[in-house]
KEGU-471788 format. One line per field, with one value per residue: residue in one letter; x, y, z of N, C-alpha, C in turn; residue number from 1. Coordinates in steps of 0.02 Angstrom, whole numbers, plus 50000, padded with zeros to 5 digits. Layout:
residues N
resn A:...
nX X:...
nY Y:...
nZ Z:...
caX X:...
caY Y:...
caZ Z:...
cX X:...
cY Y:...
cZ Z:...
resi NUM:...
END
This chain:
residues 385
resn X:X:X:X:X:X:X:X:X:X:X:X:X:X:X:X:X:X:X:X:X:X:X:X:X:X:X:X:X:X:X:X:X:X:X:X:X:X:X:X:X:X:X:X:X:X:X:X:X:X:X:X:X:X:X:X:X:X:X:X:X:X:X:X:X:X:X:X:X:X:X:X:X:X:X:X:X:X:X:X:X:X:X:X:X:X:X:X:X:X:X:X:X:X:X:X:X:X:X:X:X:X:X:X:X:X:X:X:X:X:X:X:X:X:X:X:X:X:X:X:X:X:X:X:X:X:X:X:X:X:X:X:X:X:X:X:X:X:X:X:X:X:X:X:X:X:X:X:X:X:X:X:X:X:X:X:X:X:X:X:X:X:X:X:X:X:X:X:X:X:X:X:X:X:X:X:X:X:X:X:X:X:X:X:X:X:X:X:X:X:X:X:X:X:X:X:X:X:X:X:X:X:X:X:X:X:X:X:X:X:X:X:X:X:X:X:X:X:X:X:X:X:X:X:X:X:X:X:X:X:X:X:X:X:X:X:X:X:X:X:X:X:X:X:X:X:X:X:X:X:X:X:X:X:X:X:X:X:X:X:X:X:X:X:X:X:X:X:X:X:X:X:X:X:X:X:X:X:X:X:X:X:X:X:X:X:X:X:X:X:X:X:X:X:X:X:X:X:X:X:X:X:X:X:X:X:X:X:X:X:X:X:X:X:X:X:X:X:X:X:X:X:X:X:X:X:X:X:X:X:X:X:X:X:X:X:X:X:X:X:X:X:X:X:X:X:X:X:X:X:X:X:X:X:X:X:X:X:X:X:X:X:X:X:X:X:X:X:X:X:X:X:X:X:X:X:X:X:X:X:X:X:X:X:X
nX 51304:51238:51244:51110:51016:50977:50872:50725:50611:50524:50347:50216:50044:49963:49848:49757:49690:49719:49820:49971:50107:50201:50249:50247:50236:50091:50016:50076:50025:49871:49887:49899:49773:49699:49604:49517:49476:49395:49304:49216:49182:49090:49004:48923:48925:48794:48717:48668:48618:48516:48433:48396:48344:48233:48171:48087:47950:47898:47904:47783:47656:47677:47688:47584:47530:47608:47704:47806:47809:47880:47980:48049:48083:48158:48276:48319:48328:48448:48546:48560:48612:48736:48812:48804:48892:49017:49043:49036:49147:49270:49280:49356:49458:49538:49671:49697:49740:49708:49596:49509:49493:49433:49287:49232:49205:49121:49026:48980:48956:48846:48748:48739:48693:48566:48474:48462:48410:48278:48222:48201:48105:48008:47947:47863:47909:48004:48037:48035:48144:48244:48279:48327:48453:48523:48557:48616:48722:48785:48822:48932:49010:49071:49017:49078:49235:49352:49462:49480:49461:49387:49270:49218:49206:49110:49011:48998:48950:48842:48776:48758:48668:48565:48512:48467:48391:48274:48244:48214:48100:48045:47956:47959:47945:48062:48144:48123:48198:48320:48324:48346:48449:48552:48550:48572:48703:48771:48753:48865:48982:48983:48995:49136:49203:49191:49232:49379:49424:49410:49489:49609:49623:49653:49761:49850:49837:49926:50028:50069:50084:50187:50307:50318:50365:50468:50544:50560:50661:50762:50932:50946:51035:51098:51005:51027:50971:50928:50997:50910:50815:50876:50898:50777:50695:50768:50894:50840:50743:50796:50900:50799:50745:50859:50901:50778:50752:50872:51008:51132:51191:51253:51368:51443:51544:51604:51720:51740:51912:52045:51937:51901:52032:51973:51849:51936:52007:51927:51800:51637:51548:51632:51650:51509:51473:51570:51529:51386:51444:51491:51385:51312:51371:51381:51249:51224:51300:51227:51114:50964:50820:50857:50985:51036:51074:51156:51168:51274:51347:51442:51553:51523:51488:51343:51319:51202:51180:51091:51074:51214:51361:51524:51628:51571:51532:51663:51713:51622:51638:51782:51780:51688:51784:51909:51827:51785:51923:51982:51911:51893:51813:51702:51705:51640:51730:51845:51956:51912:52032:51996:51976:51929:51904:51842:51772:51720:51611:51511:51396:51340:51190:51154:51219:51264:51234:51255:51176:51140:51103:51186:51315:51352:51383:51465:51587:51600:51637:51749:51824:51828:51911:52039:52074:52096:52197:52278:52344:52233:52131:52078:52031:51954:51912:51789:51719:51589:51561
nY 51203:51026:50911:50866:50730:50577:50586:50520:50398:50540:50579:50613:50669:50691:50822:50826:50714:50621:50525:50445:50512:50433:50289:50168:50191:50216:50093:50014:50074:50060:49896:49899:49953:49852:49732:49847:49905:49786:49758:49851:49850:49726:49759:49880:49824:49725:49802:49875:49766:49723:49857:49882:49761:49774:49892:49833:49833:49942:49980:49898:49974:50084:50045:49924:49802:49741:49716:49794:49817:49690:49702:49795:49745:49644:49701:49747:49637:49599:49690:49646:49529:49556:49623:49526:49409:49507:49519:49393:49334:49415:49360:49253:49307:49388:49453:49536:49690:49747:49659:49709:49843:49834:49750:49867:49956:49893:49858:49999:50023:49965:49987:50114:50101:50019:50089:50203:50146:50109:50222:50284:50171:50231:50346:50473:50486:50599:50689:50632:50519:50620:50653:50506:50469:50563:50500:50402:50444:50513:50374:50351:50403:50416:50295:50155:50127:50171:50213:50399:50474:50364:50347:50507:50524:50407:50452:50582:50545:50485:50571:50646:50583:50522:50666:50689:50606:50664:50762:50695:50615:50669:50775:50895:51052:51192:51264:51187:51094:51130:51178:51054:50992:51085:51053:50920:50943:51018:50920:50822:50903:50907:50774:50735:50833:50758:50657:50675:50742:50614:50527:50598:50605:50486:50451:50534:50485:50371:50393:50458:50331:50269:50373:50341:50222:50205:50290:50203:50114:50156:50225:50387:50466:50431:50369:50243:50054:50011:49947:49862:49842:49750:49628:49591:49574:49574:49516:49377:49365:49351:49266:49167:49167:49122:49019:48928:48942:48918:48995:49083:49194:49350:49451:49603:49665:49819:49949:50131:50173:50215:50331:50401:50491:50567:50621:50678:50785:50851:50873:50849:50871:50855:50711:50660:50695:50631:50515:50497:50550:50400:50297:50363:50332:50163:50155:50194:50106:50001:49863:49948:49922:49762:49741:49780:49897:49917:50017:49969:49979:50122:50168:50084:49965:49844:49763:49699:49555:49468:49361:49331:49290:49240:49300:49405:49471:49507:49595:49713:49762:49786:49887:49970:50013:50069:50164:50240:50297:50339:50477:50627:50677:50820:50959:51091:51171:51113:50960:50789:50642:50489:50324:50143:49956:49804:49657:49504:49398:49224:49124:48995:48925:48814:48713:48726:48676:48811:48882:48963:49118:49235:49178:49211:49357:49370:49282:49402:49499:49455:49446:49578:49627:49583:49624:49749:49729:49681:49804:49889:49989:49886:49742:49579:49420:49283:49104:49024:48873
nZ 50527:50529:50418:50307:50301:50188:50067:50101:49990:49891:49934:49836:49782:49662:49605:49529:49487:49587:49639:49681:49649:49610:49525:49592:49716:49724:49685:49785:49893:49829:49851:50004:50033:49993:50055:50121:50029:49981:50049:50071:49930:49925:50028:49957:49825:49870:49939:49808:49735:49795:49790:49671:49648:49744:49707:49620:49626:49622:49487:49470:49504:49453:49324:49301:49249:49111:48978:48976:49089:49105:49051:49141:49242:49196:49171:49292:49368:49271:49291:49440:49432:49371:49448:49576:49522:49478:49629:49658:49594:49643:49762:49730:49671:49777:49801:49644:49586:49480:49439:49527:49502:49383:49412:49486:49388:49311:49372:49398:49280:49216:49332:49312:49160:49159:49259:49170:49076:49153:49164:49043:49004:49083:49066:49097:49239:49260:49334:49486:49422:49404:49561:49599:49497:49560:49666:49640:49567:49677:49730:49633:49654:49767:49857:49779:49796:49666:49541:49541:49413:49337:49384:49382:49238:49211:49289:49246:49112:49111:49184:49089:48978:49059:49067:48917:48886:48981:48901:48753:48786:48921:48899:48959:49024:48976:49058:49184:49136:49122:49265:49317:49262:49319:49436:49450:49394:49495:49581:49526:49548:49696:49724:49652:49719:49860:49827:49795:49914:49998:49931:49938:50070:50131:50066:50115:50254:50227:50191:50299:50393:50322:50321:50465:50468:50394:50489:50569:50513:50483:50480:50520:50501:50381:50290:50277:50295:50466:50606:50681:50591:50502:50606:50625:50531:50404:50349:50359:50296:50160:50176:50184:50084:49992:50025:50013:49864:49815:49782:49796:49894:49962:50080:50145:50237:50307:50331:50389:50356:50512:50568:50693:50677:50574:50644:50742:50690:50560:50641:50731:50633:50505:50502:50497:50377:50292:50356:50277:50139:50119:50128:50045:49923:49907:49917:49794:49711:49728:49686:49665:49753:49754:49816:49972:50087:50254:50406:50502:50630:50701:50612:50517:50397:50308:50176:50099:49990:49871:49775:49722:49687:49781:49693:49623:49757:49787:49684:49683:49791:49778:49695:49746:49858:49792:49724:49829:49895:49783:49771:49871:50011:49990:50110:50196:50097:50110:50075:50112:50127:50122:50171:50166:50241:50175:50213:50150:50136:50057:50031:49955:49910:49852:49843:49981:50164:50255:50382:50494:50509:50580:50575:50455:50441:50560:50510:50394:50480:50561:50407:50376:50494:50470:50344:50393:50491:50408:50316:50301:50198:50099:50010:50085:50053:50052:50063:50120:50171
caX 51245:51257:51242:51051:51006:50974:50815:50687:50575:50474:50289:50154:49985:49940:49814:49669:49679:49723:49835:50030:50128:50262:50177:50253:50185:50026:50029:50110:49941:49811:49883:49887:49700:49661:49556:49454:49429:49374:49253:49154:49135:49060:48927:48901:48866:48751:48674:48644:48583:48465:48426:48366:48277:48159:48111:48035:47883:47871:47856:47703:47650:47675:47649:47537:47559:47631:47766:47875:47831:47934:48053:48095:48108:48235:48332:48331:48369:48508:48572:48577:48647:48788:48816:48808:48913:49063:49034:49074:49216:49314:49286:49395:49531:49573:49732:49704:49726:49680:49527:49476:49455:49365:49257:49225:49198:49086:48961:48981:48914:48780:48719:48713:48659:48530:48461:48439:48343:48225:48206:48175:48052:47947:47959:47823:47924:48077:48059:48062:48195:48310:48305:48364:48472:48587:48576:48650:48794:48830:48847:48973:49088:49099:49035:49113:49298:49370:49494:49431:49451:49329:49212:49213:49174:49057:48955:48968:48921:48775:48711:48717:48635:48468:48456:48453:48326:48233:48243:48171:48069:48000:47903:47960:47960:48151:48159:48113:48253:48383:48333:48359:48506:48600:48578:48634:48772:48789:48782:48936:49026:48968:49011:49183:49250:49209:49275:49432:49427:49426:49566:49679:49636:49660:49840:49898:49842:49963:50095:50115:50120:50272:50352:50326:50370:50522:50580:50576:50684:50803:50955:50926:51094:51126:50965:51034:50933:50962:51046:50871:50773:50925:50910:50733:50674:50795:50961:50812:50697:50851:50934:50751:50737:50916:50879:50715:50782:50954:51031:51203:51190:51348:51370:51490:51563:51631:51716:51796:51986:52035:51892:51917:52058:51925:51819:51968:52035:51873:51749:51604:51521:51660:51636:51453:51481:51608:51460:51332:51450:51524:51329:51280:51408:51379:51193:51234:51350:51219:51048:50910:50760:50884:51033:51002:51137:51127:51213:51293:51378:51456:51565:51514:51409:51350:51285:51187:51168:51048:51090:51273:51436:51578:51661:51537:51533:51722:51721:51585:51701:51845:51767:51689:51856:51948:51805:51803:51996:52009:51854:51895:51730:51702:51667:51648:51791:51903:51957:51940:52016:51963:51968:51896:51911:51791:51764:51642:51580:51473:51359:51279:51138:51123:51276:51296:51175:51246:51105:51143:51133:51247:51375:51378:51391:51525:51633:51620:51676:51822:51871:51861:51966:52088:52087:52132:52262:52338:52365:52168:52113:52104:51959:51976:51858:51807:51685:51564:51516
caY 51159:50978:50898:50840:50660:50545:50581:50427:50417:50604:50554:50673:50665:50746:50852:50825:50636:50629:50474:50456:50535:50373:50217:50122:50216:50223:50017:49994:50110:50021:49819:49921:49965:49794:49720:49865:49901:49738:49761:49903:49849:49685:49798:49931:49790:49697:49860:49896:49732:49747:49916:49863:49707:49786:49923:49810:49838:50025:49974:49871:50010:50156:50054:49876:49694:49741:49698:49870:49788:49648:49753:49829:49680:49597:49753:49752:49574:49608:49723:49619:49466:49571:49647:49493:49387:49525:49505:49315:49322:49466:49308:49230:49336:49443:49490:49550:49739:49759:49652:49752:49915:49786:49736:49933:49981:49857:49855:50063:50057:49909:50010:50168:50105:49991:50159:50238:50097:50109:50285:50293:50141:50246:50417:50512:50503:50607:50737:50576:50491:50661:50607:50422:50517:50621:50468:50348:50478:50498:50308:50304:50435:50388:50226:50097:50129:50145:50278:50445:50477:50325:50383:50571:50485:50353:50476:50619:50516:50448:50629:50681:50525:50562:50733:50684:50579:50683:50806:50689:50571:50685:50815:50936:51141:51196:51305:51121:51026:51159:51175:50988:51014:51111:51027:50849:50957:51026:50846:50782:50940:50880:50711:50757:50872:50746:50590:50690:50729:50567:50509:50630:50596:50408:50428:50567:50429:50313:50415:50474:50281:50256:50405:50306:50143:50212:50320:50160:50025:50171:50269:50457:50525:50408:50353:50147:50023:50017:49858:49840:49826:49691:49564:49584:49551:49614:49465:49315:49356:49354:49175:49103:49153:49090:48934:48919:48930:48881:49038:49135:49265:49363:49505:49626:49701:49882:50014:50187:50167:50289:50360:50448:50534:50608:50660:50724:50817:50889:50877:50795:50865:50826:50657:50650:50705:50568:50472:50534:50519:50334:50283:50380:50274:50114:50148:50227:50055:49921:49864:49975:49881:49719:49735:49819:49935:49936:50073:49908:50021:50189:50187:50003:49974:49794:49751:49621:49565:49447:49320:49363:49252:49286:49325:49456:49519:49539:49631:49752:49778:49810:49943:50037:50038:50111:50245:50312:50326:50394:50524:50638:50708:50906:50978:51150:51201:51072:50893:50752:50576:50422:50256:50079:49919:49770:49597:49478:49323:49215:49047:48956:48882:48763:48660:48724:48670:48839:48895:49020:49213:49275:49177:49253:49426:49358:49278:49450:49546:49428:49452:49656:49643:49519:49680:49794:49695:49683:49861:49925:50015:49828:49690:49511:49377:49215:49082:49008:48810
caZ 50525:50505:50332:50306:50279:50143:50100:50062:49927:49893:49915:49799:49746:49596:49641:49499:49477:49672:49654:49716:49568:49600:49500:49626:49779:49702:49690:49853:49929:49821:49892:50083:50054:49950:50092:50157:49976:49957:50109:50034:49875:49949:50054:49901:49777:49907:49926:49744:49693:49835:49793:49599:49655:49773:49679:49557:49660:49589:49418:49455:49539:49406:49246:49307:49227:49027:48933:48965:49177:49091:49040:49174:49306:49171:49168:49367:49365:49234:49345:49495:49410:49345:49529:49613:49481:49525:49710:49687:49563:49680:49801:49661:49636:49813:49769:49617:49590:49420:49424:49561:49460:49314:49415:49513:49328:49278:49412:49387:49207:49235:49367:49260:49129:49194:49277:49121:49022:49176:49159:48972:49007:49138:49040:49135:49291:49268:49410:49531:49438:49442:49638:49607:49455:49601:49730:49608:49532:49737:49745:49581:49673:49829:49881:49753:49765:49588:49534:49524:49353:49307:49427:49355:49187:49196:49332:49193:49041:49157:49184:48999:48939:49065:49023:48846:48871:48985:48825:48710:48803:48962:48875:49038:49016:48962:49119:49231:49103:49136:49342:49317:49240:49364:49515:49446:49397:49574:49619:49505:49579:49777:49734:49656:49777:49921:49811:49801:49975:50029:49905:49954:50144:50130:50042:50172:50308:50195:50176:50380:50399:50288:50355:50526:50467:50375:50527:50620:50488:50442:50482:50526:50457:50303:50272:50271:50344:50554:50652:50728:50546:50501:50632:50645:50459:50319:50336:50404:50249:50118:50230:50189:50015:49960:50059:49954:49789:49822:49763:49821:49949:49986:50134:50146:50287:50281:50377:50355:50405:50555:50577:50747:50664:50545:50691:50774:50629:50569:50691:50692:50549:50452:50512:50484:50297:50266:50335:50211:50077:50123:50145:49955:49879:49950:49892:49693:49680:49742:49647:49691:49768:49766:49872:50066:50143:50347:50454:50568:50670:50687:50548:50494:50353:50281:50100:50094:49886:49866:49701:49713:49715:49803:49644:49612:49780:49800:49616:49698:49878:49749:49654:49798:49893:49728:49728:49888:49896:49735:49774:49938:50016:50027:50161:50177:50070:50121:50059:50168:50085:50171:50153:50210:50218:50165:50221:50082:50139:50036:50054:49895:49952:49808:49873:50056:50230:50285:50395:50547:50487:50624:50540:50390:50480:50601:50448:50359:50517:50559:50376:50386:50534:50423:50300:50431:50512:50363:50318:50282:50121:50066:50030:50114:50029:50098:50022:50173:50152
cX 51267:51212:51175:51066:50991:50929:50786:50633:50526:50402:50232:50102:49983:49867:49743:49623:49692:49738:49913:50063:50195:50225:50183:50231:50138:49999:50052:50036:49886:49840:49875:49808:49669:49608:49498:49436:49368:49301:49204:49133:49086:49006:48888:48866:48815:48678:48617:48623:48517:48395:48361:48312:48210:48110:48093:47961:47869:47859:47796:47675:47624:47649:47611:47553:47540:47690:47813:47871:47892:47996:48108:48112:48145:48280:48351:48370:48424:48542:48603:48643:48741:48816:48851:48860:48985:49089:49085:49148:49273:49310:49351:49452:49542:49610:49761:49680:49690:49612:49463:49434:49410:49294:49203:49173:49130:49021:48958:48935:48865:48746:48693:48670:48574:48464:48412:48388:48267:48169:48164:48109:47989:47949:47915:47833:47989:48090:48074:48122:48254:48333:48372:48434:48548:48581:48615:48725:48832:48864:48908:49031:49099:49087:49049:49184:49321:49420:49464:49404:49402:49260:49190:49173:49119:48981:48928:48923:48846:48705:48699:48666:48553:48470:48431:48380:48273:48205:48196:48120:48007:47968:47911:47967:48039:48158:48162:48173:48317:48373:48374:48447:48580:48592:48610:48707:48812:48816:48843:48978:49037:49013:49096:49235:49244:49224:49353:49455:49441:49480:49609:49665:49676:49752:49888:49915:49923:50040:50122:50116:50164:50333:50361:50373:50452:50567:50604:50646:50763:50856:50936:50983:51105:51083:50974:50974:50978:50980:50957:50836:50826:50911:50815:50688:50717:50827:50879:50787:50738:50885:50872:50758:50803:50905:50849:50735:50836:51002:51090:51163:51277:51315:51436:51497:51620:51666:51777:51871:51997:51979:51890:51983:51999:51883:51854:51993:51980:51812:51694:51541:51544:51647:51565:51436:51510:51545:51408:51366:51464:51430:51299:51321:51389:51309:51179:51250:51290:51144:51001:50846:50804:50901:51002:51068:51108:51196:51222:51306:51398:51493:51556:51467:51418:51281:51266:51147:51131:51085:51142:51342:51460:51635:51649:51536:51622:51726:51698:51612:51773:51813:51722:51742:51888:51915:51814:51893:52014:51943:51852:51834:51756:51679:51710:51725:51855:51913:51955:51958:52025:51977:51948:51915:51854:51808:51701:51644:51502:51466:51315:51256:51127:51165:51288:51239:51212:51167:51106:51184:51200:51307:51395:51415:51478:51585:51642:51656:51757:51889:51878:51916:52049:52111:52122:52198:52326:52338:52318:52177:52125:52019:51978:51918:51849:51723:51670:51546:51495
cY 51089:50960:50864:50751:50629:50527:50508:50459:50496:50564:50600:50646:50728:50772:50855:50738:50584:50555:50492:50453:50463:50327:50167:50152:50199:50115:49994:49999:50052:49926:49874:49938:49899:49768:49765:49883:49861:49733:49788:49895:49774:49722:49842:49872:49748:49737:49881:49855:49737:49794:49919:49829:49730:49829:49899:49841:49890:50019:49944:49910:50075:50115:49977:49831:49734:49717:49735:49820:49739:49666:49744:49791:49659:49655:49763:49704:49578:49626:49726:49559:49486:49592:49590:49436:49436:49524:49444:49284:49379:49422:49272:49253:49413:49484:49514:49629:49764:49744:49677:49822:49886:49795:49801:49944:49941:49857:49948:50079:50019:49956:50074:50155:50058:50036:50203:50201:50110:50171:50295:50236:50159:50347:50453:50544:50546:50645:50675:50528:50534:50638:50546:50446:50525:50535:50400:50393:50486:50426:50299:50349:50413:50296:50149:50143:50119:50212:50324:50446:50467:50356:50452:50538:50440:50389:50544:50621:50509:50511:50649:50639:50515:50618:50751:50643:50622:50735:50793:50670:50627:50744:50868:51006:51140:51220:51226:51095:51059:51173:51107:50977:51022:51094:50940:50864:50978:50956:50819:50854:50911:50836:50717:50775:50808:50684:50596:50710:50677:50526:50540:50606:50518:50409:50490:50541:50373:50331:50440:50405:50239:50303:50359:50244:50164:50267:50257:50115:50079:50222:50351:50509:50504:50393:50268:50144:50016:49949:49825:49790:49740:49619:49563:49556:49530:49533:49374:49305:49343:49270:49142:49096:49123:49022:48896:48896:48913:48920:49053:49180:49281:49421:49534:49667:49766:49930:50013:50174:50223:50344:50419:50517:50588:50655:50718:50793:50889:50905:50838:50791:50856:50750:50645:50664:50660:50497:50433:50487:50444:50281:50286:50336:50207:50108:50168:50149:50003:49928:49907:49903:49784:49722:49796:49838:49965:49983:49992:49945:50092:50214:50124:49984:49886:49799:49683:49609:49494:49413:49323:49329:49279:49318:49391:49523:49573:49596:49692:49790:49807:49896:49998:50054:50082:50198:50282:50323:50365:50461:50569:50675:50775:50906:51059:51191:51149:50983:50851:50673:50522:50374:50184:50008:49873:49684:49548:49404:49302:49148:49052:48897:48814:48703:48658:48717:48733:48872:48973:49066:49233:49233:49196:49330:49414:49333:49359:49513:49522:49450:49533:49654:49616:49594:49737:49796:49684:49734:49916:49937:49928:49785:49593:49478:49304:49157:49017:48914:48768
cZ 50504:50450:50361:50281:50217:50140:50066:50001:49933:49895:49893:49778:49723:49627:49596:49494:49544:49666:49654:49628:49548:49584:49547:49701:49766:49721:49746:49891:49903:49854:49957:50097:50029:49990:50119:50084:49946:49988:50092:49974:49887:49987:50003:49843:49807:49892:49860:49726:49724:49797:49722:49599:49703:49738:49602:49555:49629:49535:49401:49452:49473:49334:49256:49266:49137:49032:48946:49054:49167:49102:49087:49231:49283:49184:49245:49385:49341:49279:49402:49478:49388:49410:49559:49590:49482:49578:49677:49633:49593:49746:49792:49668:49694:49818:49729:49599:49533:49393:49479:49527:49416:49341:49453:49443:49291:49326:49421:49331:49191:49269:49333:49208:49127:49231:49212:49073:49058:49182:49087:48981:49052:49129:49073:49208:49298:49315:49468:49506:49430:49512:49639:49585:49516:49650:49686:49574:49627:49755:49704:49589:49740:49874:49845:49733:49709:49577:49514:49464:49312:49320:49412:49300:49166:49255:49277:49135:49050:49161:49128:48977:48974:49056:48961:48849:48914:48945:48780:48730:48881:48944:48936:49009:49007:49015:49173:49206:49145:49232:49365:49320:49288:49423:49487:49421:49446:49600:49587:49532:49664:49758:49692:49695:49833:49900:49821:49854:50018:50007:49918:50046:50171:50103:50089:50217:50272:50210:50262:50396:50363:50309:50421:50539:50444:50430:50566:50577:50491:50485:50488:50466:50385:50270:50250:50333:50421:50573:50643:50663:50521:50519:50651:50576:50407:50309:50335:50310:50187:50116:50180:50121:49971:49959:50003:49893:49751:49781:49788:49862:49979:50033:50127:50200:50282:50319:50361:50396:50452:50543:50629:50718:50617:50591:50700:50749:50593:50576:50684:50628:50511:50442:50469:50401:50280:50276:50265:50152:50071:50100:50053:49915:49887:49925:49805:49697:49675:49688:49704:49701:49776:49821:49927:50072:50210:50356:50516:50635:50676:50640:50507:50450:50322:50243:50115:50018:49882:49783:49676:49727:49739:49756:49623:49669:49817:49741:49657:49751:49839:49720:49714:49861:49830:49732:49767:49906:49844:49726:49850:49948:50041:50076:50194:50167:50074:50099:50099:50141:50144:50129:50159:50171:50227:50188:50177:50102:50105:50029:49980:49916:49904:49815:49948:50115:50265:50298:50445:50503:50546:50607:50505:50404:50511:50556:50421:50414:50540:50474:50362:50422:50508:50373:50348:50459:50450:50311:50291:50219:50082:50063:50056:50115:50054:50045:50098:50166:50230
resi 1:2:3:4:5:6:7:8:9:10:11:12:13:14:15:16:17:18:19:20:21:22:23:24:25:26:27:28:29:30:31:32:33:34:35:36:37:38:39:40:41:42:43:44:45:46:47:48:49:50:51:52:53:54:55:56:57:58:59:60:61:62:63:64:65:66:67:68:69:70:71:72:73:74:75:76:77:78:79:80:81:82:83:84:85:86:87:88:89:90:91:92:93:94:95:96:97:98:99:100:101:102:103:104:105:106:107:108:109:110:111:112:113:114:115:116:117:118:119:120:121:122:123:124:125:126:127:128:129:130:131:132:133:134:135:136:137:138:139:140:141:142:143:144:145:146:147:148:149:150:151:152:153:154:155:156:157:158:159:160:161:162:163:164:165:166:167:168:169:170:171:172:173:174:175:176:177:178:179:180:181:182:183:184:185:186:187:188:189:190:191:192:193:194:195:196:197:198:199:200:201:202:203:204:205:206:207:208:209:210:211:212:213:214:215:216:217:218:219:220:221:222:223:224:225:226:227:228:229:230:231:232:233:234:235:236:237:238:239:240:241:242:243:244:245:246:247:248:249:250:251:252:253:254:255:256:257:258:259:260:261:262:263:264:265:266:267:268:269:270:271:272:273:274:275:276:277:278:279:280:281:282:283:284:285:286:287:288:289:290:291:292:293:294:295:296:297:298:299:300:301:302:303:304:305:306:307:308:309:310:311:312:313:314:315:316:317:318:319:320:321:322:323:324:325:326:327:328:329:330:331:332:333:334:335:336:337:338:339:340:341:342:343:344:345:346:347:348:349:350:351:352:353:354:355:356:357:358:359:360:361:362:363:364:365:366:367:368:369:370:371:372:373:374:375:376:377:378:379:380:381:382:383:384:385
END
């Protein structure tokens, strides 16, 4: 069988709090939804301020021109003002993930509690505001995005806090409190199960388009980035940002010495293991989330190090030549020692108008071949201006 690949990140959701068990998945997902999040809570709090301000009309209605009518139009108003006053500061601050949940949270427990003042201020009605009761705990699981968790919590608290009052305040039969009871508890079960339903559906969607996205940038066998992802983003976006800030950027150019003998020798899963391992090294050595390792070619691999002299990146070309010669790769049962040579070209942007990427590339392959030519297992450094 040939040797498996190099896999990419595991992606899990926890299964009660139904968010990606990696903090940095999880954060990656919530910016990839930031806008349609943004979308719905702009129609949901529309909705809800709406929702408050019309039915003022019912308190004329049920309790006629007093003081508690007061009441309960400021508390509507409140309600709205606090609503609408999120709306236009999530205008404010788009790209902000954190004051996203604030502001989820805040027009969550306004709304609740807002709810409940109007309830306790219109005590005679509590069989009609059980109704409102379940259609407002459905609104605080499913239609204002917020992490479950909150939403469990501030929809739970919400139901204890009217049945307490319909306890003291609605004078109802215990058999009516406790019917009561158990269906707004039905309803935080409903509204639960299909909050968590839709959080886990939404990050499965997420996660088959990262598998997608990462089948496309990446290597199959080594799991490096591919030529294609390279010249199409990876080297351009790296060029600009050196440029920018007038930083170092070094490249390194790589490949296993006789290689074909390896094939030939033992076969091409031996090959494809020397792969693997040439590839796992090459990715242990460099910064995670910094430096990029591409599959260039078939046995050709280039580092590209991001904030990195050529002092630094020859050091780095020294010490993963040393390893893989002094480290032979198993394969099943047998030793295979290898070796490669490196080419390191590097441009500091803070002194040099180098500009064209495919020079940097083409410098670091001329100076592999410079390593080869002159008797491989070697590194050959160059300094670009």
């Amino acid at each position: 069988m040939p040797p498996n690949p190099v896999p990419s990140r595991t992606i899990k959701v926890a299964p009660l709090r139904c968010e990606f068990c990696d903090a940095t998945t999880e954060s990656e997902f919530l910016r990839h939804q930031l806008a349609m999040t943004h979308a719905q809570l702009r129609v949901t709090f529309l909705f809800c301020a709406l929702f408050y301000l019309c039915f003022a009309a019912t308190d004329l209605i049920w309790v006629g021109y007093s003081l508690k009518t007061c009441l309960l139009v400021g508390a509507r108003i409140a309600v709205a003002a606090v609503v609408l006053t999120c709306l236009a500061l999530l205008k404010r601050r788009p790209d902000s993930i954190p004051f996203t949940r604030v502001a989820a949270n805040i027009v969550e427990v306004a709304g609740a509690a807002g709810f409940l003042l109007i309830a306790a201020l219109r005590p005679t009605e509590f069989s009609l505001h059980a109704i409102s009761m379940s259609i407002v705990v459905i609104v605080l699981y499913i239609y204002i995005p917020n992490r479950l968790i909150y939403a469990v919590t501030i929809a739970a608290a919400a139901t204890a806090f009217f049945m307490l009052l319909a306890w003291q305040l609605g004078g109802m039969p215990t058999l009516e409190l406790a019917t009561m009871a158990s269906l707004l508890a039905l309803t935080n079960v409903f509204g639960y199960v299909a909050a968590r339903r839709y959080q886990i559906l939404w990050r499965e969607e997420y996660s088959a388009q990262m598998v997608l996205k990462n089948l496309s940038v990446r290597d199959p066998l080594t799991g490096c980035y591919n030529r294609r992802h390279l010249h199409e983003q990876l080297l351009e976006t790296e060029i600009s940002r050196a440029q920018r800030y007038r930083l170092s950027l070094t490249v390194i150019m790589s490949d296993l010495d006789h290689f074909k003998a390896v094939n030939d020798t033992y076969g091409h899963y031996g090959g494809d293991a020397v792969l693997q391992r040439f590839a796992a090294l090459l990715q242990s050595m460099t910064r995670d989330s910094i430096d990029s390792v591409v599959r260039y070619g078939g046995e050709e691999f280039l580092l590209i190090l991001p904030e990195t002299d050529l002092a630094g990146g020859e050091l780095l070309a020294e010490r993963l030549r040393q390893t893989l010669a002094d480290t032979p790769v198993d394969h099943e049962g047998q030793q295979i020692h290898v070796t490669a040579s490196f080419g390191v070209a590097s441009v500091d942007f803070a002194s040099s108008t180098h500009e064209a990427h495919d020079n940097m590339i083409a410098a670091a392959d001329e100076l592999l071949y410079a390593a080869k030519n002159s008797g491989r297992n070697r590194v050959c450094a160059q300094q670009l201006v």
